[in-house]
Structure formats: structure tokens, C-alpha cells
N, C-alpha and C positions, 0 to 999 in steps of 0.2 A: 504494500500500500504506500502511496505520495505520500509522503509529510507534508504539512499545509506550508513549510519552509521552501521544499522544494518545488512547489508549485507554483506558491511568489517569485522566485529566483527566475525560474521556466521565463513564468507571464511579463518580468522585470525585459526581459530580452528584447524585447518588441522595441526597447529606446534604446538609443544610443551609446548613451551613457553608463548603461549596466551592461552593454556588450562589452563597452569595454575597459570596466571596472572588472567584468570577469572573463575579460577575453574569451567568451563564446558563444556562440551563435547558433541557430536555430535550423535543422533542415527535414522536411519533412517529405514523407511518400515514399514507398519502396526505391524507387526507379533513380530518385536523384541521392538519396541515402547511398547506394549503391555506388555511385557513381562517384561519391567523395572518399565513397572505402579503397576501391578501384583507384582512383588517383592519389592516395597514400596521405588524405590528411588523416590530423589527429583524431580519434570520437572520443570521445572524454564518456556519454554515454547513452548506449540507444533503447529507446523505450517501446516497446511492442503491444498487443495485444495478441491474443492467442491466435486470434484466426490470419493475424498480418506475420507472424512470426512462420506459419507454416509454407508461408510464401519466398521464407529468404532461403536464400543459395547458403552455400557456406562460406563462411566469414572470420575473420581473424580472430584466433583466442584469445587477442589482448584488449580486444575491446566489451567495456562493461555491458552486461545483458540488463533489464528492469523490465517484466510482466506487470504490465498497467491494464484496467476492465474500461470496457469502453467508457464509463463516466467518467475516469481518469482521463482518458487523452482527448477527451473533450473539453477537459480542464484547464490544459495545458496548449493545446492547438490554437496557431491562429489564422486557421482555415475554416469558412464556413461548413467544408464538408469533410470533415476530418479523414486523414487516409491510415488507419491505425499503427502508424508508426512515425517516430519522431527522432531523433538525432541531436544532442548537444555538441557542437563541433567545436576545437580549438580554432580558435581565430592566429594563424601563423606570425610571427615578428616583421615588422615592415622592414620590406628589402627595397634597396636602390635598382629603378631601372636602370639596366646598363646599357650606356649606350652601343656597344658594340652588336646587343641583339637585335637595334632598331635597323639599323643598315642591311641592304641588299631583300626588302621586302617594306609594306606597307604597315602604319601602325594606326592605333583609331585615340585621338584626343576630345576629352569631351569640358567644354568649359561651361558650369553652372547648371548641370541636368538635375531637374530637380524630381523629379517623378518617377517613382520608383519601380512601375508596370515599366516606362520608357528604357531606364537603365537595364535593367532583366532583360528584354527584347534586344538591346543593342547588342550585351555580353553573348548572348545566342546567336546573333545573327554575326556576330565578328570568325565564332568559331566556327559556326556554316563555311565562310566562307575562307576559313584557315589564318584569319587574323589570332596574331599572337599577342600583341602587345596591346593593352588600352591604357593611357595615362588620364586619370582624371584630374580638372582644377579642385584643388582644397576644399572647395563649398558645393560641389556634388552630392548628393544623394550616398548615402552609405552603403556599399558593396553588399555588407551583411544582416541589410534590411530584410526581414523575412520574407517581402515582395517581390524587393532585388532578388531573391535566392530564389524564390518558385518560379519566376517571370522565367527566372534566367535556363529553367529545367536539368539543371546538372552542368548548364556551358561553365559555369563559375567554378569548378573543380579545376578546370583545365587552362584558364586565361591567366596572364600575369598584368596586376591590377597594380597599379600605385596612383597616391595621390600625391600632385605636385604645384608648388605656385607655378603655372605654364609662361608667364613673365620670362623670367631668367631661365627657367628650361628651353624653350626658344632660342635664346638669346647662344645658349651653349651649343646645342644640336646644330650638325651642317646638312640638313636634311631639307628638301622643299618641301614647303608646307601649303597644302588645299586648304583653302577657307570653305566653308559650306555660306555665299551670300545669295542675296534675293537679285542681285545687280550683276553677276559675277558671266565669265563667259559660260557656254552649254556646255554639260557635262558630256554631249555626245559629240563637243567637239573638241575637249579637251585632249591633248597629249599629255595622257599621266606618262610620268617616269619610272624606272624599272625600281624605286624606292620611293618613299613617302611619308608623310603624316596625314592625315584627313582630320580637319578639326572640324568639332560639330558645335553647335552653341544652344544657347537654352532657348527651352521653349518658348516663350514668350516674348526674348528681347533679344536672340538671335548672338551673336558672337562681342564679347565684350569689347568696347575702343579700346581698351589698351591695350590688347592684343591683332586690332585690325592692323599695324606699321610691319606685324610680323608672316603677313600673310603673303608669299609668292607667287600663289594662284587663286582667285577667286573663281567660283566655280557654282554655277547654279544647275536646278534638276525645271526646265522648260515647264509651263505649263499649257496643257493643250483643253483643259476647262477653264470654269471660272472659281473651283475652289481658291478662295483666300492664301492659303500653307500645307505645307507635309507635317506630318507628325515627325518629329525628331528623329523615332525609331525609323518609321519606314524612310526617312530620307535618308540616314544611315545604310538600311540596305542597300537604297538604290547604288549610292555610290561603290559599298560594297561590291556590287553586283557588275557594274561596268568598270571597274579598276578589272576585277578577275577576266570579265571578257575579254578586256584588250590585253590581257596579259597572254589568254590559251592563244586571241588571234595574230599576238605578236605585234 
């Protein structure tokens, strides 16, 4: 049985601030549990129910088991439809992007994404489409926002995430850098180069001035209706999507 401690701890997780006072974080569902086991982070401890527990593969014996009844992981879920399983993950030591991994491939910068369905979608679709690298601005949305984590369906196992002032990282980096602007040349006429950053900006007010002097290529996604804007995520794809093309067509 939970302790009413462990349960507060659990629910604590959902802010920021108790992620990481106790450096860990929340993941939930066979499929992306799985997926963090698989990609070798830490589990501190995973919580089951009987009938979700008959579901797992076999799994490291170092990591702690907890048999929880459904009113338990409904206690502790913050999912409206609970998937009877749960996951306390260690949240890993911040490491330095280096810059030697950003060269000779494309990387994805996101300055000010506040929206944490948006960020899960992006982390997904970076790993669709074999991006490795994403550097967030400082005031992004939190990786290990429980949203962030389910949005993202297990891509976050696999991405190397840091947050950085993108000011003076700019400033360092000998990389060209795409702007995602509303003014910018077409993306279908762009010549990306066989390395890059793509910087994406927030949703509502688009890519911050003090970062427009450091932008090499501006770069827009056409539009052929009359909606307004792209959602952040799918405009991420897109470019996503036609970096890779030009790349198979050479």
C-alpha cells in the first residue's frame, strides 16, 4: 500500500520545483516506461498494477518493483485515463552540448516554447526524422513536464536536450543558422547546407530581437490558404521534413 507521503511526493512532481528538489520525474504507460528502460536511464521506481505488470517483458533486476490497486495509480496518475503503470525516473546531471556533435548534421533550437503538448511533439518529430540535438532557450517549457514526456511518447529517452542562454551560444557556434520568420525566403526555395541549426520561436511572438542579428537565413513555410500561422510543432516538422528531403535528393 502508498503511504499518503509517497503519494504527495508522486503528485509534488507535476511542478517544477519538486522535480527538481528530487530530481525525478514522472513517466507513465507500458510503451514509453519501456523505452527509458531500453535506453538505460535510471528508474528509481516503477509502480504496477496487476493486470499492467502481466504485460511487461523482462526487465532489469535493479530496478524497484511497487504493486499498486487501481485506486492507487489513480492517485498518483496525471493522466485522465490512467495506463496502470507508472515510472519515477532519475532526472540525469546537466551535461554540456558539445559542440563537436552539432557539426556535419542539423540540430533543432527552440527559443521560448512555452507549451508543453508543442515541446513533446517537436522532441518526437526531431527523432522521426533523426535529429539529435535540440538546445532549448532557458525559459522553455521543462523537458520533464509530465506533458512534455507523454506528448513526446518515449522520443525523450533518446534526444540530447540542454538548456542554454542561445545569446552567447550563437555567438560561439560556427554553424548557419535558419530562422523560422513570417518574412523570410520559401522554404522550398531555400538551399539548406549539409549542417545547421533551425531555430524555432515561440508561439505567440515568434523568435526573440535579440536573437534576430544572429540569424543567417531567414526562412518561411508559404502559405497557400488564409490561415493566420503554423502551430510551432507542425512548423517544426515541416522544416524537419524538407531539410531530410533535400538531403536523400542531394
Amino acid at each position: 500500500m502508498l503511504s499518503k507521503a509517497k503519494i504527495r511526493l508522486i503528485q509534488s512532481l507535476q511542478y517544477k520545483k519538486f522535480r527538481k528538489a528530487h530530481a525525478l520525474f514522472v513517466v507513465e504507460g507500458l510503451k514509453s516506461i519501456q523505452e527509458f528502460i531500453h535506453a538505460g536511464w535510471e528508474i528509481d521506481t516503477l509502480y504496477t498494477t496487476e493486470i499492467a505488470f502481466a504485460k511487461l517483458n523482462k526487465i532489469p533486476q535493479n530496478i524497484k518493483l511497487s504493486e499498486v490497486s487501481e485506486l492507487e495509480i489513480r492517485k498518483i496518475s496525471f493522466l485522465q485515463n490512467p495506463q496502470g503503470m507508472l515510472a519515477l525516473i532519475r532526472i540525469p546531471e546537466t551535461q554540456n552540448m558539445v559542440y563537436e556533435n552539432l557539426r556535419g548534421r542539423y540540430s533543432l533550437a527552440l527559443d521560448r516554447i512555452q507549451d508543453p503538448g508543442n515541446m513533446g511533439t517537436i522532441i518526437r518529430t526531431a527523432e522521426w526524422f533523426g535529429i539529435q540535438n535540440i538546445i532549448c532557450s532557458e525559459d522553455c517549457v521543462d523537458i520533464y513536464n509530465p506533458k512534455v514526456v507523454q506528448a513526446s511518447m518515449g522520443s525523450l529517452a533518446r534526444i540530447n536536450i540542454s538548456y542554454k542562454d542561445l545569446l552567447p551560444f550563437f555567438e560561439k557556434i560556427e554553424l548557419p543558422i535558419y530562422g523560422a520568420l513570417l518574412d523570410g525566403e520559401s522554404i522550398y526555395h531555400t538551399q539548406f547546407a549539409t549542417e545547421g541549426i533551425v531555430l524555432m520561436g515561440n508561439e505567440g511572438n515568434g523568435i526573440h530581437d535579440s536573437l534576430m542579428n544572429k540569424i543567417d537565413y531567414g526562412v518561411t513555410i508559404p502559405n497557400f490558404g488564409s490561415a493566420e500561422s503554423l502551430n510551432v510543432a507542425v512548423a517544426t516538422t515541416v522544416f524537419c521534413s524538407e531539410i531530410a528531403r533535400k538531403k536523400i535528393n542531394g
